[in-house]
N, C-alpha and C positions, 0 to 999 in steps of 0.2 A: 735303235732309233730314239730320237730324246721324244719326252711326253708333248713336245711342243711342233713336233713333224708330222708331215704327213707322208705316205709315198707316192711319187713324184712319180706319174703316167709314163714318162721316158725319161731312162739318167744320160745324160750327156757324157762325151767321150771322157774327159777327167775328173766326174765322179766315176764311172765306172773303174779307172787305171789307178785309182787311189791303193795306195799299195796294203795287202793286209797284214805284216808282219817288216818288223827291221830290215830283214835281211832284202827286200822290195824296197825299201825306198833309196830314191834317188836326192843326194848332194848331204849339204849340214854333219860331214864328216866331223867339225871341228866340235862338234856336240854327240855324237849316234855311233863315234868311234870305238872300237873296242878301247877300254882303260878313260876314256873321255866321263866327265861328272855327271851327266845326265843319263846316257848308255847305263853307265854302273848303277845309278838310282834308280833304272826300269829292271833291271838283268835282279838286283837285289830286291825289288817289290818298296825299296826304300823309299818312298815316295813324300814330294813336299808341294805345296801350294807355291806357282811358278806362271810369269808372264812370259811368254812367246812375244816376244817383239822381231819385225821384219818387213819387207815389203811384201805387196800381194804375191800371191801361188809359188811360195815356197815351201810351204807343209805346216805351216801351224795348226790346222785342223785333224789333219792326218796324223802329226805328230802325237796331239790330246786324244784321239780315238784308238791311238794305237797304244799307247799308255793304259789307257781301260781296259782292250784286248790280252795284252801283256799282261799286265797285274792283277787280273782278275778283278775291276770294280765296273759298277754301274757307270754308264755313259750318259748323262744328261746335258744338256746344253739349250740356250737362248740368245739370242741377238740382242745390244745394246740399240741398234738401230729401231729393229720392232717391239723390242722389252718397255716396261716399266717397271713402279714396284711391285704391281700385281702377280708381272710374271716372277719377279727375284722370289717373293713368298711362295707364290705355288712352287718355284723348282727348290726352297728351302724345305717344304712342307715334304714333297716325295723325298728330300734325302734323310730327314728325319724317322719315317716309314721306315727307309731301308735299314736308316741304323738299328732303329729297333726292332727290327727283323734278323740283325747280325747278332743283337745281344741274348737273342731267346733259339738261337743255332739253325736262322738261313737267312737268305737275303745276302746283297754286296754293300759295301761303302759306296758313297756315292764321290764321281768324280765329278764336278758343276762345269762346263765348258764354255767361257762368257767371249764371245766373237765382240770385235770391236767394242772392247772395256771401257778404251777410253772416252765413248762415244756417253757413257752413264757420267751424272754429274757428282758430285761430292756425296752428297746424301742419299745418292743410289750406290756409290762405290762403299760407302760406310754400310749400309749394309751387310755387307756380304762378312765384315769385320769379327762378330762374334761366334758365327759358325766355322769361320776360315781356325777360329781360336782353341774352339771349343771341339774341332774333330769331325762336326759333323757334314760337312765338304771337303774334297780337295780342290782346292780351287784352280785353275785355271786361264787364264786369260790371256786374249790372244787380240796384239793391236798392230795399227804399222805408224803409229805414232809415237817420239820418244816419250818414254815412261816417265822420264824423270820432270819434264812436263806437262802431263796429261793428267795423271793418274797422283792420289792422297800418296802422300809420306805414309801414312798410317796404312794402308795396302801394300805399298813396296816394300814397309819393313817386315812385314809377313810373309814375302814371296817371295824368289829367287826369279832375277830376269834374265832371260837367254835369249840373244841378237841373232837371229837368222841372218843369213847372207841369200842375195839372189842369186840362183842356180847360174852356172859358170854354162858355156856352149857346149861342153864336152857333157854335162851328167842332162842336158837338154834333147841333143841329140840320140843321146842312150835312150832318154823317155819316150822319144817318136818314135824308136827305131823297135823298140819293145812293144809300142801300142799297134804299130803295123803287124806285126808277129802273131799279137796274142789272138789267138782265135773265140776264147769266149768272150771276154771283156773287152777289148782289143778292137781292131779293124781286118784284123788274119782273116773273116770267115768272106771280107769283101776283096781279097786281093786285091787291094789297092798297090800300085806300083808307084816307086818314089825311089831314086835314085839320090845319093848322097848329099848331092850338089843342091837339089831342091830341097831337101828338110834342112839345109844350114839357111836358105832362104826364111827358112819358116822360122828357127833358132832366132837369127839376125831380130827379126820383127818380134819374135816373144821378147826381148830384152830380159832376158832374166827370170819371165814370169812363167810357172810348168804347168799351171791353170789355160793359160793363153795360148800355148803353144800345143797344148791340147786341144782346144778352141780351135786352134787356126788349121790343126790339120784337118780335124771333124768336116769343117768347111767344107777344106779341099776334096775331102774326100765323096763328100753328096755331089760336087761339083764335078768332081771326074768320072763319076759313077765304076762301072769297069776300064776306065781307059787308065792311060798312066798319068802323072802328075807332072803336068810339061810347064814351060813360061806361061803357056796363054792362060791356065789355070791360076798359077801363082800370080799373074799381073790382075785379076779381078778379087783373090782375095786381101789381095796386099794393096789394090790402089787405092783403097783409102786407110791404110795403116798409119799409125801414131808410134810413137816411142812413149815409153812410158814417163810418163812425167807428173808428180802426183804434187799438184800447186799447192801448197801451204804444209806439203807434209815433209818429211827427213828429205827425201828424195833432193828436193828442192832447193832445201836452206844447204848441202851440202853443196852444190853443183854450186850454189851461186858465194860460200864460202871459198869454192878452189876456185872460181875465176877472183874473187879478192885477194886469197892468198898468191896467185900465179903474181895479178899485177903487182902487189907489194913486194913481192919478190925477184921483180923485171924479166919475166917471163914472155915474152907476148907472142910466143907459139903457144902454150900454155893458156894464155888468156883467151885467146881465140878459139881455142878448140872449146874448153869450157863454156864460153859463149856461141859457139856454134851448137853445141849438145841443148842448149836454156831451149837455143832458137827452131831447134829441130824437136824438141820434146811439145811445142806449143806454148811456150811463156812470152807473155806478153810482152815487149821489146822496151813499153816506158818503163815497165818495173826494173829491167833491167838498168835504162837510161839514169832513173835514181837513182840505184846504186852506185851508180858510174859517178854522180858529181861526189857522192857521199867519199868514196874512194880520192877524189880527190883533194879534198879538205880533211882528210884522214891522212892520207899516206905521201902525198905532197906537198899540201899546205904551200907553202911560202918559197918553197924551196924551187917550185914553177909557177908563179900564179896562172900563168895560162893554160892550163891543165882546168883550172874551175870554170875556163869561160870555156871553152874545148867543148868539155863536155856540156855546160849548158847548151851550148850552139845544137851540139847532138841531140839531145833531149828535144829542143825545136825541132831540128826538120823533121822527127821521128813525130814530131804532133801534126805538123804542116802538109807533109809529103806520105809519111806513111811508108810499107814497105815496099822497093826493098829500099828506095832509095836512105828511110829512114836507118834501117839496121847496117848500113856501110858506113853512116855517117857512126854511129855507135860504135862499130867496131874500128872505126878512125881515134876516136878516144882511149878505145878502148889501149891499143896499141901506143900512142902516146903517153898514157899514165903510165903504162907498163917502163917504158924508154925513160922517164923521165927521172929526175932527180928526186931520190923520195927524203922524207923527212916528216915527222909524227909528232915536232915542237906544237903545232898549234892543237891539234888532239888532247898531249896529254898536260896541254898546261891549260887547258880549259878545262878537262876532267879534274885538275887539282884546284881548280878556281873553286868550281861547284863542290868539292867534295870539304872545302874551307867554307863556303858559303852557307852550307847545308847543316857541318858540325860548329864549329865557332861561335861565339856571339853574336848578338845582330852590330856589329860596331857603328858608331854614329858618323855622317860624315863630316870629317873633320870643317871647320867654318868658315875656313879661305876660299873653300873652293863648292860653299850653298850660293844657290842660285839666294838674288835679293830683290824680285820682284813690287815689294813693298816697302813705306817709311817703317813699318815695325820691325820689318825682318833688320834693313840697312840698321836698325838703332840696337836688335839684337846680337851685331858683330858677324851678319852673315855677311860673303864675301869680303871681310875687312883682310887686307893685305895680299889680296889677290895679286899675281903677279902675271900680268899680259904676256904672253910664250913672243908673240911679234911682236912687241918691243925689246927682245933682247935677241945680242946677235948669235945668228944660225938659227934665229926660233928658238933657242932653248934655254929655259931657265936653271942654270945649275945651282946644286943644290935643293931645287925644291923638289918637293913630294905629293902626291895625289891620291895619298892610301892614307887609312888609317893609322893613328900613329902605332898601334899595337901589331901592326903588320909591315909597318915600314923598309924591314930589310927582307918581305918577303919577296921568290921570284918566282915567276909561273911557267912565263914562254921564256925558254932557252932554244934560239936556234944551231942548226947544226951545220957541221962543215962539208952541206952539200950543196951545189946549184946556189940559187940568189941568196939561200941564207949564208950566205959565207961574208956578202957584204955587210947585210944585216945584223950579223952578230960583231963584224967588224965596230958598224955603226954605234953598238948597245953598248961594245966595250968602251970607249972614244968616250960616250955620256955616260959612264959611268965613271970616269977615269976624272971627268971636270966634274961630278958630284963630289969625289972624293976631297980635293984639290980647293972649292971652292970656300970662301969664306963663310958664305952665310949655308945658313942650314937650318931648315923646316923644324925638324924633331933632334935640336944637338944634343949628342951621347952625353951621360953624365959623366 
């Protein structure tokens, strides 16, 4: 138990099922498998400071306990939620003890166990830096947020990260099927009766989490007392069940990634489902609405323009009306953008406007085309030789230019040969062809 525990009057069904050795736990084959790099690091005592990354109640706790078990070191651990520095010193302060207790022939090394890491700031995570260095922790840390932005460079390069996957329904229903069983730890000594059909119920609602699904049978079970585990049971602990949906974390920015990448890809069974899961999980319908116009000035631009009013329209009634009428209207978009003609000219020729804006000179702008509000400016040459676009025919002045001259043959938007940009690019060729052609010329070649 860490110096920072206390024991807890009653353990709840999935602390008690926490497994005590390898050969007990359930899923993260792709890590705990015989010949796998981490298995081999525990089986060899090889051990290295390592972040557990994953969503909730997949074993990263279990995982770092059982590691201590296995390898023979001291278990300590603190929470970045209740931690500060005071606690980081005191649990540096015991593993120090212990070391020096190892070097005069007792005591363990110490294994440090930091639950939601990413949750400490810079200079709480810098801490942990010259003991992680100097031996005298193993560190461990365990978050469900991606590492790679959460947590210091200077941490990650110290530690080795391992991606947990959320338990699949098969190593889920093993976990009820074994906690019904087990008679010490377990619910065995309550005969509780639960027929297949009902623990896939309870699987379905854990979404992946073995924290949860232990949660939700415990439930059931005070609720069923001796009787069996029937609908009427499952419909009171389930009628107010969630999916899991963790807003602002991996969970999240993925789910709403593959409804991007579906519509960019003209999917729109794909796009919908992924928008049905956002909408089932509890996410809020405008954030999606957002994304949705973003998508279309992303991945259609020009090529529909009515795809960006589409989906503003959605965004409206989704303010005005609300659900569900507003989430039909969204998934109306939704499937349009998907259908539609895509095209990514205005995207990545504004990415390369800014990315010339940002590196290049400040260029000045050239003096035909400065505003000349004043007699000093008109006597300084600004707009001299400006040439009125609607005085010449088609509107268009050939030959002239509206860029710096340093940049004059540069191009940004090229559109593509889909949907409306097909006429458009027609269009660009056409004024390009009477630039080339024309006599006079802005910046002539030398």
């Amino acid at each position: 138990m860490s110096l920072f525990e206390t024991a807890p009057a009653y353990e709840p069904l999935a602390a008690r099922m926490r497994p005590a050795n390898l050969s007990e736990f359930v899923g993260q084959e792709h890590l705990l498998a015989k010949g796998k790099p981490l298995r081999e690091a525990i089986d060899s005592s090889m051990l290295h400071s390592m972040i557990l990354w994953g969503p909730p109640g997949v074993g990263k706790t279990t995982i770092a306990r059982m590691i201590a078990e296995e390898c023979h070191v001291r278990f300590e651990s603190i929470s970045a939620v209740l931690s500060g520095v005071k606690e980081i010193r005191a649990a540096i302060a015991v593993a120090k003890q212990n070391l020096a207790n190892v070097a005069i022939g007792g005591g363990q090394k110490t294994l440090l166990f930091v639950d939601e890491v990413h949750r400490f700031n810079k200079s709480q995570q810098d801490a942990f830096l010259p003991y992680i260095e100097d031996g005298t922790i193993l560190f461990i840390g365990a978050t469900t947020e991606n590492p790679s932005f959460e947590l210091n460079n200077a941490l990650l390069s110290r530690a080795r990260v391992y991606k947990l996957t959320s338990l699949n329904d098969e190593a889920l229903l093993a976990l009820l099927k074994k906690a019904l069983k087990d008679p010490e730890r377990g619910l065995g000594k309550n005969q509780l009766e639960a027929d297949e059909e009902a623990l896939l119920k309870l699987v379905k609602a854990a979404d992946g989490d073995g924290r949860r699904a232990l949660n939700l049978l415990e439930i059931a079970s005070d609720l069923a007392g001796e009787n069996k585990l029937d609908d009427l049971i499952l419909e009171e602990v389930l009628g107010s069940d969630f999916r899991r949906f963790d807003k602002g974390g991996d969970l999240f920015y993925d789910q709403i990634s593959a409804l991007h990448k579906a519509v960019r890809g003209s999917s729109p069974d794909a796009a919908l489902y992924w928008y049905a899961r956002m909408i089932d999980g509890g996410c809020d319908p405008l954030y999606v609405a957002r994304r949705v116009v973003r998508m279309a000035s992303e991945d259609i631009g020009n090529a529909d323009p009515r795809a960006l009013e589409l989906s503003l329209n959605a965004w409206q009634v989704q303010e005005r009306l609300g659900s569900p009428e507003g989430e039909l209207a969204i998934a109306q978009a939704i499937t349009y953008l998907a259908v539609a003609a895509k095209s990514n000219a205005v995207y990545s020729g504004y990415g390369s406007a800014l990315r010339d804006a940002a590196e290049l000179p400040g260029y000045e702008v050239p003096l035909h085309i400065r505003n000349a509000p004043t007699a000093l400016m008109k006597e300084m040459g600004h707009g001299d030789d400006y040439r009125y676009a609607h005085n010449f025919d088609d509107g268009f002045v050939a030959g002239e230019s509206y860029m710096p001259q340093e940049l004059d043959d540069k191009t940004y938007y090229e559109p593509v040969d889909r949907g409306l940009e097909i006429q458009i690019r027609e269009k660009l060729e056409k004024l390009h062809l009477a630039n080339e052609q024309s006599d006079f010329k802005r910046y002539p070649k030398d």
